[in-house]
C-alpha positions as CSV (number, residue, x, y, z in Angstrom):
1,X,22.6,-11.3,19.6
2,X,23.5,-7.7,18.5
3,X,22.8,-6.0,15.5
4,X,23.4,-2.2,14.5
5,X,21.6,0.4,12.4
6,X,23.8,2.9,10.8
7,X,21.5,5.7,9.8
8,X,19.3,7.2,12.2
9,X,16.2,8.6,9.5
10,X,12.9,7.2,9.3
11,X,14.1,3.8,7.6
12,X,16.5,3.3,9.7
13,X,14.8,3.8,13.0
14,X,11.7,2.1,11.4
15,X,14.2,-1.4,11.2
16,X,15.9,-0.6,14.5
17,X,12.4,-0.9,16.1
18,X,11.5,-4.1,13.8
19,X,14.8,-5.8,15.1
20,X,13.7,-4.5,19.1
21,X,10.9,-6.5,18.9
22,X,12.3,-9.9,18.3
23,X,14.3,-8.6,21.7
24,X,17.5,-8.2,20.0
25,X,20.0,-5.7,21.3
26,X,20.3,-2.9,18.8
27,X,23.1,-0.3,18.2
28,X,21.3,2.8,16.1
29,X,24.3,5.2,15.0
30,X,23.6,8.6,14.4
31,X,26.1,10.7,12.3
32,X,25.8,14.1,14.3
33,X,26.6,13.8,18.0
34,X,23.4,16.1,18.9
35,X,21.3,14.1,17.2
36,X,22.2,10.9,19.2
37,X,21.7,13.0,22.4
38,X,18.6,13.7,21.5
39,X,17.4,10.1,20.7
40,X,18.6,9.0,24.2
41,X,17.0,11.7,25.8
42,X,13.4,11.8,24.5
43,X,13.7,8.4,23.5
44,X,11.9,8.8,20.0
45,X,13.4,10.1,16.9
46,X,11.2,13.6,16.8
47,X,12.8,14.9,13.5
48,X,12.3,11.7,11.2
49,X,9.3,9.9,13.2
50,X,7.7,11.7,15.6
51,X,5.8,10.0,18.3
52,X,7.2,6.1,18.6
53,X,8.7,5.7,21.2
54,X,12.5,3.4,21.5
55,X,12.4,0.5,23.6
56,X,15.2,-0.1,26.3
57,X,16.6,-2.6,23.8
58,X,17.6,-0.1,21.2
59,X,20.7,2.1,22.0
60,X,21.3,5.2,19.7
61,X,24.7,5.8,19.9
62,X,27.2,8.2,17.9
63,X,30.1,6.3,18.6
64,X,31.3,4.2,15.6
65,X,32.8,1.9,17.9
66,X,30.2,1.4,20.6
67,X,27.7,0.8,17.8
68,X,29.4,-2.2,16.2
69,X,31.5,-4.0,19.2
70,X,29.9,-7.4,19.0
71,X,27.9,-6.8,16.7
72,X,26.5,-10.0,14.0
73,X,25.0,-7.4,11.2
74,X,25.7,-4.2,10.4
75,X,22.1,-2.9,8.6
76,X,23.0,0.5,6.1
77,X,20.1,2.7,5.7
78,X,22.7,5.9,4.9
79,X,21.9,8.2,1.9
80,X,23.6,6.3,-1.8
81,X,25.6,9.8,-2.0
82,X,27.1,9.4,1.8
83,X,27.4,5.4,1.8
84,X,31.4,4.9,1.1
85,X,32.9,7.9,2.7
86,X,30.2,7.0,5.7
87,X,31.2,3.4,6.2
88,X,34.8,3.4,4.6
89,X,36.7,4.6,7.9
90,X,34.3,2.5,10.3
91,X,35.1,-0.8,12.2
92,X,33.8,-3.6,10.0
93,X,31.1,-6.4,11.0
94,X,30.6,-10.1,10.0
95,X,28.1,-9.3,7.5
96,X,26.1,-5.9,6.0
97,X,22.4,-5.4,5.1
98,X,21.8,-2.7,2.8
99,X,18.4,-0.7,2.9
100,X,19.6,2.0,0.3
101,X,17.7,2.5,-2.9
102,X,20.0,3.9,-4.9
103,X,22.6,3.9,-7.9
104,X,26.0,5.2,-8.5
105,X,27.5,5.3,-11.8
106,X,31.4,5.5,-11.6
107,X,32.8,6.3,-14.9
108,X,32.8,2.7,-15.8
109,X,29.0,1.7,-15.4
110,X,26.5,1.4,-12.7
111,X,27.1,0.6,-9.0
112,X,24.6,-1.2,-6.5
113,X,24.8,-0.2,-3.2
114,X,25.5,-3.8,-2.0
115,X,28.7,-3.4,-4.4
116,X,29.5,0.0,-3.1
117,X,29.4,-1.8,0.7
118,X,31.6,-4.6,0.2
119,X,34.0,-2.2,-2.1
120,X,34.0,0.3,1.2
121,X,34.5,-2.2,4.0
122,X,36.1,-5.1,2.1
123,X,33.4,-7.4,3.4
124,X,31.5,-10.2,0.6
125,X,28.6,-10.8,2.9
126,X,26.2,-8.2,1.9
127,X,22.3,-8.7,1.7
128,X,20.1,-6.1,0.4
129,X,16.4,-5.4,1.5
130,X,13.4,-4.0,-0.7
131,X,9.7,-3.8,-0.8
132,X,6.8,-1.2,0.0
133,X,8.7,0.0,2.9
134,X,7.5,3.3,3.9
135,X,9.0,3.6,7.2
136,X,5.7,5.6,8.5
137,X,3.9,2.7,8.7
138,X,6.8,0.3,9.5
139,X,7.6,2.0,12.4
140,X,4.1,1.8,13.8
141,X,3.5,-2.0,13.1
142,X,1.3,-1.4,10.5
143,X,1.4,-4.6,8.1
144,X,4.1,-4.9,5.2
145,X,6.0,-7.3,3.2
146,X,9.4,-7.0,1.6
147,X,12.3,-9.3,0.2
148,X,15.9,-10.1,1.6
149,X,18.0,-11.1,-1.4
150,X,21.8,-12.2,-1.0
151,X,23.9,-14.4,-2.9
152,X,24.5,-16.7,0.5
153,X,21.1,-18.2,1.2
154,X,22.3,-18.7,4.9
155,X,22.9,-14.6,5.0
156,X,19.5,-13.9,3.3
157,X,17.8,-16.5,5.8
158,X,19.7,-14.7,8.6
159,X,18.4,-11.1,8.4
160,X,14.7,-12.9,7.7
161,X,14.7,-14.3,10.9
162,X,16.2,-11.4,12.8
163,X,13.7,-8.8,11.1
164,X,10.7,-11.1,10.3
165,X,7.3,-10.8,12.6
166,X,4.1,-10.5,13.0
167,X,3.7,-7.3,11.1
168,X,6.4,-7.6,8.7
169,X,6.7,-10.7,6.7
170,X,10.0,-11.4,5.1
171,X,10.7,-13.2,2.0
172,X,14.2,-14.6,0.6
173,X,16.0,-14.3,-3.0
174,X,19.2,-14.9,-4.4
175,X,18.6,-12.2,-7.3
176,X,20.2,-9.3,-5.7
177,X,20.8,-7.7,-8.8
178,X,16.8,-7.6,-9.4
179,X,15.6,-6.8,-5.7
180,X,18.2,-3.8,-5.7
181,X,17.3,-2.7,-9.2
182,X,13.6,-3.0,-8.4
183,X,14.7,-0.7,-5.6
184,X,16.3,1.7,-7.2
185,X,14.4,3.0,-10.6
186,X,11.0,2.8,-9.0
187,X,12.5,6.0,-7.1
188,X,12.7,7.2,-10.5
189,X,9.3,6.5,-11.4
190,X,8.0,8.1,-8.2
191,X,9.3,11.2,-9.5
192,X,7.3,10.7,-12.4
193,X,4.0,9.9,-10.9
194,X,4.4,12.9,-8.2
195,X,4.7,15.6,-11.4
196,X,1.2,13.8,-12.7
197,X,-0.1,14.5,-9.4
198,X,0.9,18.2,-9.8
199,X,-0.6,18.6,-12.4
200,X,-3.6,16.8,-11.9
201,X,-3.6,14.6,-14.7
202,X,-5.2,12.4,-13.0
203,X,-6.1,8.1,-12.5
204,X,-5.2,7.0,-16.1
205,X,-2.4,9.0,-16.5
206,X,-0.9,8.0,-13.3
207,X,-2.0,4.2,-13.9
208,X,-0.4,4.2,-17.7
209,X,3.0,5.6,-16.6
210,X,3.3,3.1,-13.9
211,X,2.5,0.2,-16.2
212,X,5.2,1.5,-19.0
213,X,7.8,2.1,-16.7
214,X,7.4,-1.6,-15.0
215,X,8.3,-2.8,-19.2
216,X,10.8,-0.3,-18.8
217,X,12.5,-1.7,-15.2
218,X,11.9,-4.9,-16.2
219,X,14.1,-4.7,-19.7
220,X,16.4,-2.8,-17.6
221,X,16.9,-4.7,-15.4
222,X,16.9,-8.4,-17.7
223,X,19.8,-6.5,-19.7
224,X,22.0,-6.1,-16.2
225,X,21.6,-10.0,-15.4
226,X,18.2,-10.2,-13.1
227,X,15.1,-12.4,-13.5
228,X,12.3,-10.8,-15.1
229,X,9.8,-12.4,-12.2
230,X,11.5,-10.7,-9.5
231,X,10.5,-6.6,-11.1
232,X,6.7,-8.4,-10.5
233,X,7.2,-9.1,-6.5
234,X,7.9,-7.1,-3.7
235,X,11.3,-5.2,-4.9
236,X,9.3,-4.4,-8.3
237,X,5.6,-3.6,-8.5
238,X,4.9,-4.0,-4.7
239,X,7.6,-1.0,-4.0
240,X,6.4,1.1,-7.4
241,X,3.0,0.7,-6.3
242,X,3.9,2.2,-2.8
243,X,6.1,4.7,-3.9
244,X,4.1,5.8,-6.7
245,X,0.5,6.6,-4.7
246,X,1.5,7.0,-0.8
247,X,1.1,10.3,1.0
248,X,4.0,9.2,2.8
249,X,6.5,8.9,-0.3
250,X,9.2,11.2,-0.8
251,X,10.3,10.8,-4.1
252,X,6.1,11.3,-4.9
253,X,6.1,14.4,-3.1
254,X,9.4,16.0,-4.4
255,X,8.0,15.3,-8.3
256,X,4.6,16.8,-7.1
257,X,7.1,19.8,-5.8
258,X,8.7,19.6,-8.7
259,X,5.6,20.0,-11.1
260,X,4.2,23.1,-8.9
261,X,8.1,24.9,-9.4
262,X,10.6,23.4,-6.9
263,X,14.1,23.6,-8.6
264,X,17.0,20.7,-7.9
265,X,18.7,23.0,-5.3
266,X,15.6,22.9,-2.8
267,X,15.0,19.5,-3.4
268,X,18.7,18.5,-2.1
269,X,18.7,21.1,0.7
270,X,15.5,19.5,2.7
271,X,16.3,17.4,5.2
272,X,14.5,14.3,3.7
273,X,17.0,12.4,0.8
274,X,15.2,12.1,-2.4
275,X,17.2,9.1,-3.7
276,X,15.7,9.3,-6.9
277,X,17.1,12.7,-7.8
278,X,20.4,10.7,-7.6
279,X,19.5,7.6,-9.6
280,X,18.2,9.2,-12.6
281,X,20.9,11.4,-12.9
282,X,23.3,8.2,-12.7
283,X,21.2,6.3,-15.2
284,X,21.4,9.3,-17.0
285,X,25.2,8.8,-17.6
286,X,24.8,5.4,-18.2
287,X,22.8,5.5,-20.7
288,X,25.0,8.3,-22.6
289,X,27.6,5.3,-22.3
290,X,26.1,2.4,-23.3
291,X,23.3,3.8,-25.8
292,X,20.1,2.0,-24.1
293,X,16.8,3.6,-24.7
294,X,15.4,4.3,-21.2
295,X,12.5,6.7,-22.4
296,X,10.4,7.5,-19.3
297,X,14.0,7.3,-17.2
298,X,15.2,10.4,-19.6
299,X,12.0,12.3,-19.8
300,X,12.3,12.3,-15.9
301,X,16.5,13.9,-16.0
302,X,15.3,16.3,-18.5
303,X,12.5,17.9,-15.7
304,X,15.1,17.0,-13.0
305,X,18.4,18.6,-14.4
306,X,17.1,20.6,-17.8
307,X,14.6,22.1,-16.2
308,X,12.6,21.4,-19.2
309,X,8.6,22.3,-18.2
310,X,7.4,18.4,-17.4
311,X,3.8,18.8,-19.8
312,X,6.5,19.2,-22.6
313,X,8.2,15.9,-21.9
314,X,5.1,14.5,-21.3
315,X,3.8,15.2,-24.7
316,X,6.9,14.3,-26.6
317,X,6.2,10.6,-24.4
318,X,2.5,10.6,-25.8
319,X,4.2,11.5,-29.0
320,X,6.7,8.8,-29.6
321,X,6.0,6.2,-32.8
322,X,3.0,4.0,-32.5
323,X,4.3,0.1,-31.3
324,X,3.1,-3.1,-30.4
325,X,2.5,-3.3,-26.4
């Protein structure tokens, strides 16, 4: 069996080398022709993941074509702001698997990026993956856990037996809506919990946000139509809890950036995606539409895109009415 990876960064690679394993035959697209090159060449993927080394089973490729002849799963890991114009003019596979963790908001409310997929390529079959899945470790074999959800259990049991192994255990849902949510706004959060580490405000600061903005996801994400247990699995707490405290985190490190004076237009220029830039600025707009109170979500947008000083925001948070927990 063939599968292809379209996305060559860190997450992408990280799942190309998961599927090699199992001894599947892997595509791994590459947008920029050089950067394919280079893959085949050295035969590790020096700019995202330095030091692993691809097995003979995985193929980089920048050939749209090449990548998905035969193939039985196309697996996304493109930027959320790249996703349709990216996959729209490519030849289409049986079934997708999205690892974006991202949002769009269209005019008309917000978009998950298994939605965005199947709107692109006209295909139903779309799974999406979440979890503490910082590709770092992934791609070294270091142990992890995430969650496959789809609304055909036969997809979602598909992609856990072609990814599933001995260092990364797989579990299935049918509650899309809450694995890619849970995917998606902990991003948000990240950015949060890096502009407490700026500032050193330390373990109970950190620990408090975290808590509040789970309540936060989870009425969220009840209000769009997912179950309340899944925002306290894999796709909920065990990805905030990753993204919130690892070294390896990017959305972490560009609110720690942010905290110590990075502006928006450094943040998008680095080479690493910072998905949650994009997501709070979409659940921004959403919530201008729909009139939802998403306190910690807006406190983040008004650092992000304000450029409001972020111990400001943080004291008008401390300062809100006294409530029930």
């Amino acid at each position: 069996m063939k599968i292809t990876v379209i996305g060559a960064g860190a997450w992408g690679t990280a799942v190309a080398l998961l599927a090699a394993q199992k001894g599947l035959e892997v595509a791994l697209w590459a947008r920029r022709p050089e950067q394919a090159e280079a893959l085949q060449a050295m035969r590790e993927n020096r700019e995202y993941l330095p030091g692993v080394a691809l097995p003979a089973n995985l193929r980089p490729t920048s050939s749209a074509d090449e990548a998905l002849q035969g193939t039985a799963l196309a697996v996304v890991a493109v930027p959320s702001r790249a996703l349709a114009q990216t996959l729209a003019p490519m030849p289409k596979a049986p079934a997708y698997l999205s690892l974006t963790k991202g949002l769009a908001y269209t005019g008309h409310g917000l978009t998950r990026m298994s939605q965005v997929i199947a709107e692109a390529t006209g295909v139903e079959r779309v799974a999406a993956l979440s979890g503490p899945n910082l590709a770092e470790e992934i791609a070294r074999f270091q142990p992890a856990a995430s969650v496959v959800a789809a609304v055909e259990p036969g997809l979602a049991q598909q992609v856990q037996q072609l990814l599933g192994g001995p260092s990364f255990r797989v579990y299935t849902s049918r509650d899309i809506v809450g694995v890619e949510l849970g995917g998606a706004l902990k991003n948000v959060i990240a950015l949060a919990a890096g502009m407490v580490d700026g500032l050193r405000l330390g373990d109970n600061a950190k620990a408090s946000l975290m808590t509040r903005a789970l309540r936060e996801i989870v009425r969220f994400g009840v209000a769009q139509g997912a179950h309340s247990e899944t925002f306290y699995g894999l796709s909920g707490l065990g990805d905030l809890i990753a993204t919130c405290t690892s070294l390896h985190s990017r959305n972490r490190g560009a609110g720690e950036k942010i905290a110590r004076g990075a502006t928006l237009e450094e943040l998008e220029a680095s080479k690493q995606v910072v998905e949650g830039v994009y997501t709070v600025k979409a659940l921004h707009a959403w919530g201008q539409e729909s009139g939802v109170e998403l306190p910690i979500t807006e406190a983040v947008y008004r650092v992000v895109y304000r450029g409001e000083k972020p111990l400001e925001v943080l004291s008008a948070l401390m300062g809100r009415e006294a409530k029930p927990e």
